[in-house]
C-alpha positions in Angstrom: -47.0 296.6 163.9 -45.6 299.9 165.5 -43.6 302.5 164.5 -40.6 301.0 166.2 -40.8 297.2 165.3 -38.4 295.4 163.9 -41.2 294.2 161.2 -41.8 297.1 160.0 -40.3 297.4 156.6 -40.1 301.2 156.0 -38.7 302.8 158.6 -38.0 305.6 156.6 -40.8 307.0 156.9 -41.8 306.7 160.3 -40.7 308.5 163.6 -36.8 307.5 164.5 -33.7 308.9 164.8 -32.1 310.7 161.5 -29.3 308.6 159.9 -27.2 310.6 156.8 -28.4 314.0 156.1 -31.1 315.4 158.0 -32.6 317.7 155.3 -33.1 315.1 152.9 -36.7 314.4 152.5 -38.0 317.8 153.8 -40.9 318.4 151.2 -42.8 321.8 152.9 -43.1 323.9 155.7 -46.1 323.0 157.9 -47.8 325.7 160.8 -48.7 323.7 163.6 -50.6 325.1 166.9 -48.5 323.8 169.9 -47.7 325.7 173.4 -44.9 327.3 173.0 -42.7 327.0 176.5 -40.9 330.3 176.5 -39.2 329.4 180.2 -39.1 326.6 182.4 -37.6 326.4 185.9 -37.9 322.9 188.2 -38.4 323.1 192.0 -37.7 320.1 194.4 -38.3 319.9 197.9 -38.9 317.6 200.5 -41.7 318.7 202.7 -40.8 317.6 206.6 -43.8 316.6 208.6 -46.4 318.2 206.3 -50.4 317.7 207.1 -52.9 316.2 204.7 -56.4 316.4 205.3 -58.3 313.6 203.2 -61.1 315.2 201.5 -62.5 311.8 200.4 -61.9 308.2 200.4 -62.9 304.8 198.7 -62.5 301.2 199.7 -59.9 299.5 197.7 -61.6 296.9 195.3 -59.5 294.2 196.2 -58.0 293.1 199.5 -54.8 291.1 199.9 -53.9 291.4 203.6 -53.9 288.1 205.5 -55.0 289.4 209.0 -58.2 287.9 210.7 -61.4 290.2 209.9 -60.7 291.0 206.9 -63.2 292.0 203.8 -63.1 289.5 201.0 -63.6 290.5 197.4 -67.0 291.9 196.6 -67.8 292.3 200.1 -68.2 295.9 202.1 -67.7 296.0 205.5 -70.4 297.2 207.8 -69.9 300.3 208.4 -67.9 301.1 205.3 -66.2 304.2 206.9 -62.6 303.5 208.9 -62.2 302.0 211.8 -59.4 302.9 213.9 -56.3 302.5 214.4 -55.7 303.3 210.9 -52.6 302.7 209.3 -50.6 304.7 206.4 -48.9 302.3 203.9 -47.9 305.0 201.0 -49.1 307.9 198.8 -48.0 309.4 195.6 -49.5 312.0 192.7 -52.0 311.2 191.2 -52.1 313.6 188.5 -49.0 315.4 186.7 -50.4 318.6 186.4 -50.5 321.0 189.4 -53.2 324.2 190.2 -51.2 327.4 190.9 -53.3 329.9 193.0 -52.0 333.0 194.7 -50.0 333.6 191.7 -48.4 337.1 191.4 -46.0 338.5 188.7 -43.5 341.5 189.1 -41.7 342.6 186.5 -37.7 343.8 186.8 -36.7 347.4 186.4 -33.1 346.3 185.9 -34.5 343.0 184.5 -36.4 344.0 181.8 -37.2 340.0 180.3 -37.2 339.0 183.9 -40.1 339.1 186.8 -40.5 337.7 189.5 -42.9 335.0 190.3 -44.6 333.9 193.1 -47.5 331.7 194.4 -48.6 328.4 195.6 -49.0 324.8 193.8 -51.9 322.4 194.9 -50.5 318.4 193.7 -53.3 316.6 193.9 -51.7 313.0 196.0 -53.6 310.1 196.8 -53.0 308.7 199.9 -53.3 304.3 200.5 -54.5 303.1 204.3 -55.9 301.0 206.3 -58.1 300.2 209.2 -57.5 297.7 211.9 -60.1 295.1 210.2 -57.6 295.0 207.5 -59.6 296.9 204.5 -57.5 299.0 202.4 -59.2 302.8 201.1 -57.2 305.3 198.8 -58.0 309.0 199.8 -57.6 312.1 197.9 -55.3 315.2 199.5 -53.8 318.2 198.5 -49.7 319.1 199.1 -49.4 322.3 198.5 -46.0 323.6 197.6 -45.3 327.7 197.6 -42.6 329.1 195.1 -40.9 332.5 194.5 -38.9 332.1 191.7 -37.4 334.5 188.3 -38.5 333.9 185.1 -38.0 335.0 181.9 -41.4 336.6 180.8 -42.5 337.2 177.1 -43.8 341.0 176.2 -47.2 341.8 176.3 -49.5 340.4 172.9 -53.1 339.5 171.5 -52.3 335.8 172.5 -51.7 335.9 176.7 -48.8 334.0 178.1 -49.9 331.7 181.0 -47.7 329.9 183.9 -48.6 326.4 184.6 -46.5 323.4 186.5 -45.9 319.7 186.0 -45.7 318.1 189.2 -44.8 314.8 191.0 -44.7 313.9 194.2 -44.2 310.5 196.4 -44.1 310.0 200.3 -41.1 308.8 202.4 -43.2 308.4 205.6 -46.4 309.0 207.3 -49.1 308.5 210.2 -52.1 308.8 211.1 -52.9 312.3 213.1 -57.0 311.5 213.4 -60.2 313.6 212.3 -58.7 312.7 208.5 -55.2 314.7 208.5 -52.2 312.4 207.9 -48.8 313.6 209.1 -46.1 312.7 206.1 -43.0 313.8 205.0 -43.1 314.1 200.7 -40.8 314.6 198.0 -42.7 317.3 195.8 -40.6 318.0 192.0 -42.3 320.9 190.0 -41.6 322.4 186.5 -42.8 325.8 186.2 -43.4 327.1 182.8 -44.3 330.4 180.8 -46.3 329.1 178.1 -48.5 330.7 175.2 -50.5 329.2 172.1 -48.6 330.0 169.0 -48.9 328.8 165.6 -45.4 328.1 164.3 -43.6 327.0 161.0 -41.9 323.2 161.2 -39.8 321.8 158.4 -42.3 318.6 157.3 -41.4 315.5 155.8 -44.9 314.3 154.9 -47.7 313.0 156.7 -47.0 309.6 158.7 -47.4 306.0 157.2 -49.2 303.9 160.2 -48.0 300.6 160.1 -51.2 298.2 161.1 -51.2 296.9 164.8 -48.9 294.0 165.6 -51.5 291.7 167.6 -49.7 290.3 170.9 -48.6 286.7 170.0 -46.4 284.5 172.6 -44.1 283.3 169.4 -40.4 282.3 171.1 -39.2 282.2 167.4 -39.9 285.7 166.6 -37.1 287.5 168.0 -34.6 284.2 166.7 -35.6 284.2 163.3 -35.0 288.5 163.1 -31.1 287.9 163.3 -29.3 287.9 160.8 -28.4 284.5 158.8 -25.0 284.6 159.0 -22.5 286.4 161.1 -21.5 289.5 160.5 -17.8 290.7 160.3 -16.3 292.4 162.8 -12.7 294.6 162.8 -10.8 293.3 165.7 -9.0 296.2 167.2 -5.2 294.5 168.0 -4.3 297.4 170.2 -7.3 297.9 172.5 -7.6 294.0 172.8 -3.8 294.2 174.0 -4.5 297.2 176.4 -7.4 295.0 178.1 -5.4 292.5 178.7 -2.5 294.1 180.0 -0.2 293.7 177.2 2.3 295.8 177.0 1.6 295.5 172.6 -0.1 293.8 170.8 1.2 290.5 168.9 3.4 289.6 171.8 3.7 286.6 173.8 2.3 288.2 177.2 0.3 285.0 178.2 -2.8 286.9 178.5 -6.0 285.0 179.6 -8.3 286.3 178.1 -11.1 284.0 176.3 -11.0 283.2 172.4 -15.0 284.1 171.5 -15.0 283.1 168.3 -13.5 279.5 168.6 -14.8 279.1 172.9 -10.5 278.4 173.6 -8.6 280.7 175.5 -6.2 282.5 174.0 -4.4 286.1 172.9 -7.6 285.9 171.0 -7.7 288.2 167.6 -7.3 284.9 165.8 -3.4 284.5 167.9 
């Protein structure tokens, strides 16, 4: 099973949204170690005609062009480096955390929770070609994004804040500039944050019950024999069915067509 499966016959006391009154249940208070995000500010920018050198490169395991030359599965071309012309086809992050360098920190006079903080975010992007005997190769590059922003900024402690980004990234375009640098234009989003290690109190309601796995299974009857046996009832609302239909109110003889549902005619429907 899972937490969220419809076989799972306590969902009580598994993760979910709240129904009735939330405080019902809470048995202690629990300290848990997290990362505290004290402030969070996102930055998005598209990057015009920015250069990425490709610091390494891999074939592709599997090839699926169609031209003549290509490599077949299993096979390496001879010499395994590029051959040009090479062509970009796409790139995109391949991780979703950024490494901020340069990164300085200047706190308000007239500010005093505020600084202001500046520096420079590597995103890590991987970067899919090809060379003109059709073999595809994935290269890793850099994008670096620089950022001046304000922040709120905790007081000094024991436990040091720290700034760190979630990032993203995809490219619109690209080519291919030679001695490795590709010419793209990319769509960078980063989250800054001010974070710290903490150890905070959380209203518990117990430790989790984990259902046992729900093995895969093609079974088309499943999700038919999980509804209900019979119909249930439902109120039918006279007044909005007459504003749909453009009846001036409801009950009258406006010659709506609108269909019946519950008996497939057509009809005023609310059982008129």
């Amino acid at each position: 099973m899972s937490f969220y499966s419809y076989k799972n016959a306590n969902p009580r006391c598994c993760p979910g949204m709240i129904s009735g009154d939330a405080l019902s249940g809470l048995t202690e208070r629990v300290c848990v170690q997290v990362k505290r995000v004290y402030d969070s500010g996102l930055l998005q920018e598209q990057l015009e005609d920015k250069d990425i050198v490709v610091e390494s490169y891999a074939i592709v395991p599997k090839c699926e062009c169609t031209c003549s030359g290509n490599c077949c599965p299993g096979e390496l071309p001879d010499p395994p480096t590029p051959v040009a012309p090479i062509t970009f086809e796409s790139c995109r992050s391949s991780s979703s955390s950024g490494t901020i360098c340069d990164l300085t920190i200047e706190r308000l006079c007239d500010r005093p929770c505020f600084a202001r903080v500046r520096g420079t975010i590597k995103v890590p992007v991987d970067i899919l070609f090809s060379d003109c005997r059709c073999v595809q190769y994935v290269g890793q590059g850099i994008v670096s994004l620089d950022f001046d922003v304000l922040l709120s900024i905790p007081d000094e402690a024991i436990v040091p804040y720290c700034i760190e980004s979630m990032v993203s990234a995809i490219c619109v375009s690209g080519t291919y500039r030679g001695d490795n640098v590709f010419r793209m234009t990319i769509c960078v989003t980063a989250a800054l944050k001010v974070l710290a290690e903490v150890e905070i109190l959380v209203p518990s309601y117990g430790f989790c019950t984990i259902p046992p796995s729900e093995e895969f299974a093609e079974n088309v009857c499943d999700e038919f024999f999980s509804l209900p046996l019979f119909p249930p009832a439902t109120l039918c609302d006279e007044r909005a069915f007459a504003a749909s239909c453009g009846c001036p109110t409801p009950g009258n003889a406006c010659g709506c067509n609108k269909p019946n549902w519950g008996t497939g005619s057509w009809g005023s429907g609310c059982g008129r």
